[in-house]
C-alpha positions as CSV (number, residue, x, y, z in Angstrom):
1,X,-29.0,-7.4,-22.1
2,X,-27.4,-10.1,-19.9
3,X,-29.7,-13.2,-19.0
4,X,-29.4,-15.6,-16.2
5,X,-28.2,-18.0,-18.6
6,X,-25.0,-16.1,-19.1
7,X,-24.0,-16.4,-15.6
8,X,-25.3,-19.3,-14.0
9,X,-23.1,-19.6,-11.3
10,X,-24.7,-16.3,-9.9
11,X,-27.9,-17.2,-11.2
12,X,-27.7,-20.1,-9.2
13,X,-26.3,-18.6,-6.2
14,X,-28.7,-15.7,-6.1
15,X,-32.1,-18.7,-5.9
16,X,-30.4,-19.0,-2.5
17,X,-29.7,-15.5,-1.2
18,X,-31.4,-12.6,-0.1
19,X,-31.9,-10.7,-3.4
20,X,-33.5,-6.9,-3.8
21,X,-35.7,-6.4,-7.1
22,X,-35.3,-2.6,-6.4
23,X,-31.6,-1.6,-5.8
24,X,-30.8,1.4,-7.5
25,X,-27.2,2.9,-8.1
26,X,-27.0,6.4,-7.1
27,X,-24.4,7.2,-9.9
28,X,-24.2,6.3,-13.6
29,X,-21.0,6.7,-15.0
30,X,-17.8,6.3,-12.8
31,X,-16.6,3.5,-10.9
32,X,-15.0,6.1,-8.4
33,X,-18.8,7.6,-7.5
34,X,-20.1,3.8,-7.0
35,X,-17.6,2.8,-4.9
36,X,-17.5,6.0,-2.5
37,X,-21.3,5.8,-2.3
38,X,-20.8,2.2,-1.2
39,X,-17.7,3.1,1.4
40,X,-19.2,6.4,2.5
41,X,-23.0,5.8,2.2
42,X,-23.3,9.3,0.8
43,X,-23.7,9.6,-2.9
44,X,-22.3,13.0,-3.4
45,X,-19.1,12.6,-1.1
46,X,-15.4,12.3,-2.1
47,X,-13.7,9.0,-0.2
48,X,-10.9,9.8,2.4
49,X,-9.9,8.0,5.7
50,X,-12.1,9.9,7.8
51,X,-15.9,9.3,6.3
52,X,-15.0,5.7,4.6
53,X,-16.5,2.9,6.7
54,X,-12.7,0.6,6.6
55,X,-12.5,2.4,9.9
56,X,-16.0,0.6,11.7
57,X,-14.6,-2.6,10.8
58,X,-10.7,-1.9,12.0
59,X,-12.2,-0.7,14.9
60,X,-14.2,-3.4,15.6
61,X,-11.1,-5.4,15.0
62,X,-11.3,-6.9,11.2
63,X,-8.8,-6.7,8.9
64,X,-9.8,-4.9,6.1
65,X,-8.4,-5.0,2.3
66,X,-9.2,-3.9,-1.1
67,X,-8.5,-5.6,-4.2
68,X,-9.2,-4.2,-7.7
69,X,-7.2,-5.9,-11.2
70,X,-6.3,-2.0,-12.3
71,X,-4.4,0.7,-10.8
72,X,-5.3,2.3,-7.6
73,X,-3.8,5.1,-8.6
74,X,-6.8,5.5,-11.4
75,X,-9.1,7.4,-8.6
76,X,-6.1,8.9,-6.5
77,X,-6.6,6.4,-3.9
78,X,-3.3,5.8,-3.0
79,X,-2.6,8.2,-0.1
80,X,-6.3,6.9,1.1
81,X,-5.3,3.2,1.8
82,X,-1.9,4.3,3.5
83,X,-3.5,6.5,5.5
84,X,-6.6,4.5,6.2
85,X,-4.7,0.9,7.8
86,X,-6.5,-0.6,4.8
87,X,-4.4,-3.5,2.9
88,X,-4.9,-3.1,-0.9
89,X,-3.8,-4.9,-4.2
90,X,-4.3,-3.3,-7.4
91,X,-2.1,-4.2,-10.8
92,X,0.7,-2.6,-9.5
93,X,1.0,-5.8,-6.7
94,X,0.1,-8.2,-8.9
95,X,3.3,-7.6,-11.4
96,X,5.7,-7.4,-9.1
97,X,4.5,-10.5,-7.4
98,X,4.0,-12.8,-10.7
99,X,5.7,-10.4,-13.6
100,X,2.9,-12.0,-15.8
101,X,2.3,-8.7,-18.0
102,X,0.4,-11.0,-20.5
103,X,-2.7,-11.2,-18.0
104,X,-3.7,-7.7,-18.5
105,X,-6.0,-6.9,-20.9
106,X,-5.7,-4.6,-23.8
107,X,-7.8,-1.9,-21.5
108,X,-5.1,-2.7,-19.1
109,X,-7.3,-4.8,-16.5
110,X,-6.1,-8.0,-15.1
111,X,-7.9,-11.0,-17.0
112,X,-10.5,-11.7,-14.0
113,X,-9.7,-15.3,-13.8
114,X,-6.4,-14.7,-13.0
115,X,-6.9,-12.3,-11.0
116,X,-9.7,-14.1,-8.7
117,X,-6.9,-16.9,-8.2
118,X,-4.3,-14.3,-6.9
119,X,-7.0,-13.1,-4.5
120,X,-7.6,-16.4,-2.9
121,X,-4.0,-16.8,-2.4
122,X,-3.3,-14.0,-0.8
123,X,-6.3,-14.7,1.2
124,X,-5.2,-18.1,1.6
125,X,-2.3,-17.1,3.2
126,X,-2.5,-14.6,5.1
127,X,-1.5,-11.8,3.9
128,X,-5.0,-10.0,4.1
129,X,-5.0,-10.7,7.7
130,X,-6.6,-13.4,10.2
131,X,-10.4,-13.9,10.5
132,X,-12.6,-11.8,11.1
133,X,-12.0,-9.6,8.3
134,X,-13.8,-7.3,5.6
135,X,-12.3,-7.8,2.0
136,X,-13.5,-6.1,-1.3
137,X,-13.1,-7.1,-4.3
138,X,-13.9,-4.9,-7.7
139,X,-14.1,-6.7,-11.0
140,X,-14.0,-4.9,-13.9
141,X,-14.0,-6.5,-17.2
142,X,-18.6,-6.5,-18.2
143,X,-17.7,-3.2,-19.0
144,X,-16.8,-1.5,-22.4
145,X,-14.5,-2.5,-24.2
146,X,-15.2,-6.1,-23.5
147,X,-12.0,-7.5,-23.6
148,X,-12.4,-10.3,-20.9
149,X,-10.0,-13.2,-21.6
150,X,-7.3,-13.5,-24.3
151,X,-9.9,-15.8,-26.4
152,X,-11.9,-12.6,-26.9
153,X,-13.0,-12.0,-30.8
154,X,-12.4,-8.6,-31.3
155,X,-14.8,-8.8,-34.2
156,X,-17.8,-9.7,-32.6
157,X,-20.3,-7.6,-31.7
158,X,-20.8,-5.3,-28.5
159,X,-23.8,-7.9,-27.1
160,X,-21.9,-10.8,-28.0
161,X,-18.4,-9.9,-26.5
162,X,-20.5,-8.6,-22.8
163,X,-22.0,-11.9,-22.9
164,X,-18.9,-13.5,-23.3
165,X,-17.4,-11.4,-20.4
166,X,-20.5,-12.0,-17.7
167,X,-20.3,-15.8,-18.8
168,X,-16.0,-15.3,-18.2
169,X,-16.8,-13.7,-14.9
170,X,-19.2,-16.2,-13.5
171,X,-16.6,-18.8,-14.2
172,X,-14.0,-16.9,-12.6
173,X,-16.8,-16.4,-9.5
174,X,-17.6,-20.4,-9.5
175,X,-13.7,-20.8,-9.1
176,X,-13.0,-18.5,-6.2
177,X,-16.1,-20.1,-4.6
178,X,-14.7,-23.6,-5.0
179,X,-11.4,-22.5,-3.7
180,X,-12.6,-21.3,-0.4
181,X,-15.3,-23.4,0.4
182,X,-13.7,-25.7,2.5
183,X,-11.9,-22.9,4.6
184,X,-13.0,-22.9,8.3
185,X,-14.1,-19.3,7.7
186,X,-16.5,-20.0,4.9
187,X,-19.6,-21.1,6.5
188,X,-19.2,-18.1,8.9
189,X,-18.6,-15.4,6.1
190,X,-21.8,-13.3,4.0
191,X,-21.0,-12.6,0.8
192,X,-22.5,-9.4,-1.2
193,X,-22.7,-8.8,-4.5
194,X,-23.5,-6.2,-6.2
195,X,-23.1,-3.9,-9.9
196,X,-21.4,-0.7,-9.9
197,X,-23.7,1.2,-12.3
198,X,-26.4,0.5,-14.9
199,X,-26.2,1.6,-18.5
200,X,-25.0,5.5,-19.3
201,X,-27.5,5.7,-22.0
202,X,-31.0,4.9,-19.9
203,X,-30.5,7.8,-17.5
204,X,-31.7,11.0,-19.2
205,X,-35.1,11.5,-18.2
206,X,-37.0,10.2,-15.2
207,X,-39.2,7.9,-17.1
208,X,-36.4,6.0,-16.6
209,X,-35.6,5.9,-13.0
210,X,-36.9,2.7,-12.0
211,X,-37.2,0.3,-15.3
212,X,-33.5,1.7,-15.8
213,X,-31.3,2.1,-12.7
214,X,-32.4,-1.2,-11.1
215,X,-29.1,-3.2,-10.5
216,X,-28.5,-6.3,-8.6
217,X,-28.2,-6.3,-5.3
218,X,-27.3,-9.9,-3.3
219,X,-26.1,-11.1,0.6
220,X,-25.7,-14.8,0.3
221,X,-24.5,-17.3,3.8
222,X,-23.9,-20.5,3.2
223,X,-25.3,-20.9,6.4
224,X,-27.8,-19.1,6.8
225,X,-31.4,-18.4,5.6
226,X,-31.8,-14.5,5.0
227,X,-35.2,-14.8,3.4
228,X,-37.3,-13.0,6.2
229,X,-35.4,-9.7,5.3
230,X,-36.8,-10.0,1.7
231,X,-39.0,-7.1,1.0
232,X,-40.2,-5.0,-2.5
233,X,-38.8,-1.8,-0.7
234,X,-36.0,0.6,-2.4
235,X,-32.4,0.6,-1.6
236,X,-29.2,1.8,-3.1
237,X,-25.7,1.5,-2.8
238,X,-25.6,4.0,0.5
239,X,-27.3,1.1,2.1
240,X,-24.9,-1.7,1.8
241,X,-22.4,-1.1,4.5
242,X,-24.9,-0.3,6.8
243,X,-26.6,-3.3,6.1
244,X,-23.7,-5.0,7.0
245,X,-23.0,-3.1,10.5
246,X,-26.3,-3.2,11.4
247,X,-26.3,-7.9,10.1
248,X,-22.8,-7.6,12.5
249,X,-23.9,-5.3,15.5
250,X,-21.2,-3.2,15.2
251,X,-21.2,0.2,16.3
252,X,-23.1,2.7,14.5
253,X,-24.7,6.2,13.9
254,X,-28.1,6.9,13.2
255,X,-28.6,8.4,9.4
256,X,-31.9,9.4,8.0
257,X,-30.4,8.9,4.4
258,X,-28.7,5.5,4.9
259,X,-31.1,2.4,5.4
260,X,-30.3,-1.5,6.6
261,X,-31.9,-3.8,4.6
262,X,-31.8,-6.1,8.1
263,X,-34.1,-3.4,9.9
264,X,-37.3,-5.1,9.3
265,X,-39.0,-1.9,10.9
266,X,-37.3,0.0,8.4
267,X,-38.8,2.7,5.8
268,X,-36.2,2.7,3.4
269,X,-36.0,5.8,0.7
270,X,-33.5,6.2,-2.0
271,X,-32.6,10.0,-2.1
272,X,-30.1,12.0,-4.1
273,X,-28.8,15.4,-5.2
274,X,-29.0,15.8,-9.3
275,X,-28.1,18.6,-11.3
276,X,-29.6,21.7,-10.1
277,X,-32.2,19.6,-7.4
278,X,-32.7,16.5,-5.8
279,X,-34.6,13.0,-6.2
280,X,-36.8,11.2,-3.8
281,X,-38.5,7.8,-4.4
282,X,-40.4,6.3,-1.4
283,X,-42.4,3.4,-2.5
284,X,-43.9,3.9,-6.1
285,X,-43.7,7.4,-5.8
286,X,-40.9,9.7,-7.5
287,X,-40.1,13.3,-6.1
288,X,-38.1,15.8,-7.8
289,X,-37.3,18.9,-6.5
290,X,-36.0,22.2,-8.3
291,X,-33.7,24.1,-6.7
292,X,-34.6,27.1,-9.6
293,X,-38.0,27.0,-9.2
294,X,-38.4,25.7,-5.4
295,X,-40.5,23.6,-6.4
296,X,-41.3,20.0,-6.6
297,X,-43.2,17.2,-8.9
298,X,-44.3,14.3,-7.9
299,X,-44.5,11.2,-10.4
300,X,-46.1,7.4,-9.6
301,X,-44.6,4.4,-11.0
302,X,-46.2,2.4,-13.7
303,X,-46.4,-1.4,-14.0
304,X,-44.1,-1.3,-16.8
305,X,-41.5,0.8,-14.8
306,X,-42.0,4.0,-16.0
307,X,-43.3,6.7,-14.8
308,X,-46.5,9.3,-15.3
309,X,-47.4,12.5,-13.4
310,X,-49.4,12.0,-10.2
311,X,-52.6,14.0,-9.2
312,X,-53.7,13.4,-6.1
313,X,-53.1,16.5,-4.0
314,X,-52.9,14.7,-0.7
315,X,-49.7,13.0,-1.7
316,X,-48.4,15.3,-4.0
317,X,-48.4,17.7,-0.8
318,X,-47.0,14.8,1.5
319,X,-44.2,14.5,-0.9
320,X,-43.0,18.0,-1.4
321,X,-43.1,18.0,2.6
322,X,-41.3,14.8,2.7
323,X,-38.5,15.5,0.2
324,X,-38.0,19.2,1.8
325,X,-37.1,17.7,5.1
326,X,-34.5,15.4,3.0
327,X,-33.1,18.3,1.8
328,X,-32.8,20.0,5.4
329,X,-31.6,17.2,6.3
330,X,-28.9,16.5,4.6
331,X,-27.8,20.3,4.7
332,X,-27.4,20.0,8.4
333,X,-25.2,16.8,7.8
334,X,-23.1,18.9,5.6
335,X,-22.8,21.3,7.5
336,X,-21.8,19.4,10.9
């Protein structure tokens, strides 16, 4: 639906970074699930100051923030950043600071240009706390109903009005870039990028698991080369922060479930609870499990992306071994 021509900034951006072909979001529908699957690394978890990983990198001594151009109060995250150290910016910041109630949006975002330009001043000066520090910023405006920037034709079409919102975000990208690229902490800083969910309407059946839930997935250094972590293996948004602890050698915990895409002896699997079972993909191989029926089926991925049933016994056997011990797994994680 969007090409790289509509955001050529990223597209550009992306020819030099570390990109993954096969990220897939664990959720589908709700910002809130993305998010705590990114600051959690568990897909099914609620975010609170105890499991998020803001606390790694305060420990470690960053300053951590979060910045998002609509309320905070819109997941009931408020009584998480006060208790979590974490310094945060959401609309309610941004009125009081420049009273500019015409840069929100008729969905009652802040216009993302705007709002990228209030982020580097605050990180400009400051306020979100002296390098080294971990800052996150959600965007929110590709999303329905497309109301990007006050030019906006509410008129045009659905495809028409998200084009014109990835092309408005990309600018609004390439400006934040230019504004902090002479900043001593530039060259020194990785950047990730990444979606918070693929299309609702593509996620009913699991022929669609891989052509479907593939989103982009990006760590770019202006310094630094990343291609020799580049591989064709799965990973999902429970991976990121990882990634990132394990690319900083901070301290960290060994998980099964989460994977770091700078492990280069790492078997990465993307696995999930859904519905009334779970979901395993390892490779071109799709495991589901039924939590009626106890039992499991095992599907192989198609060139096209899609999926059709498998029938070699060996593997379907290795699989239904393989997702099993997920399940175990994770039950003893629950449960600790």
């Amino acid at each position: 639906m969007i090409t790289l021509e509509d955001m050529p900034f990223l597209s550009d951006l992306q020819s030099k970074s570390l990109s993954f072909e096969n990220h897939i979001a664990p959720r589908f529908h709700s910002t809130y699930f993305s998010l705590v699957s990114i600051l959690t690394g568990d897909s099914d978890g609620k975010l609170n100051s105890s499991n998020s990983f803001f606390k790694d990198f305060l420990n470690a001594g960053y300053s951590v923030s979060f910045f998002f151009g609509d309320s905070k109060n819109m997941f009931n995250w408020e009584d998480f950043f006060k208790q979590s150290g974490v310094f945060h910016i959401s609309k309610k910041e941004y009125l009081k600071d420049t009273g500019r109630k015409e840069d929100i949006d008729i969905d009652g975002n802040i216009f993302e240009d705007v709002f990228l330009k209030y982020s580097v001043k605050k990180l400009k000066s400051g306020k979100v706390g002296e390098p080294p520090f971990f800052m996150t910023i959600l965007t929110n405006q590709i999303h329905y109903p497309y109301y990007c920037s006050k030019s906006t034709n509410t008129t045009s079409s659905s495809l028409k009005k998200i084009k014109d919102c990835a092309k408005h975000v990309d600018s609004a990208i390439k400006d934040f870039f230019k504004e902090i690229e002479n900043t001593t902490w530039f060259n020194k800083t990785l950047f990730v990028f990444t979606a918070d969910h693929p299309n609702y309407y593509f996620w009913k059946d699991p022929v669609n698991y891989f052509s479907k839930r593939n989103i982009p997935l990006i760590f770019y250094h202006p310094n630094k080369d990343l291609s020799k972590y580049k591989d064709d293996q799965i990973s999902s948004h429970i991976d990121i922060i990882p990634s990132l602890i394990d690319y900083l050698n901070l301290s960290k915990k060994n998980n099964l479930i989460q994977n770091s895409v700078f492990d280069l002896n790492n078997k990465r699997r993307f696995f999930i609870k859904k519905d009334r079972g779970y979901v395993l993909i390892e490779d071109n191989y799709l495991t589901e499990y039924n939590c009626q029926t106890k039992q499991s089926t095992t599907y192989l991925k198609a060139q096209t992306g899609e999926i059709k049933n498998l029938f070699n016994e060996e593997i379907i056997k290795k699989q239904d071994k393989l997702i099993k011990s997920y399940i175990q797994y994770k039950s003893l994680m629950e449960n600790n």
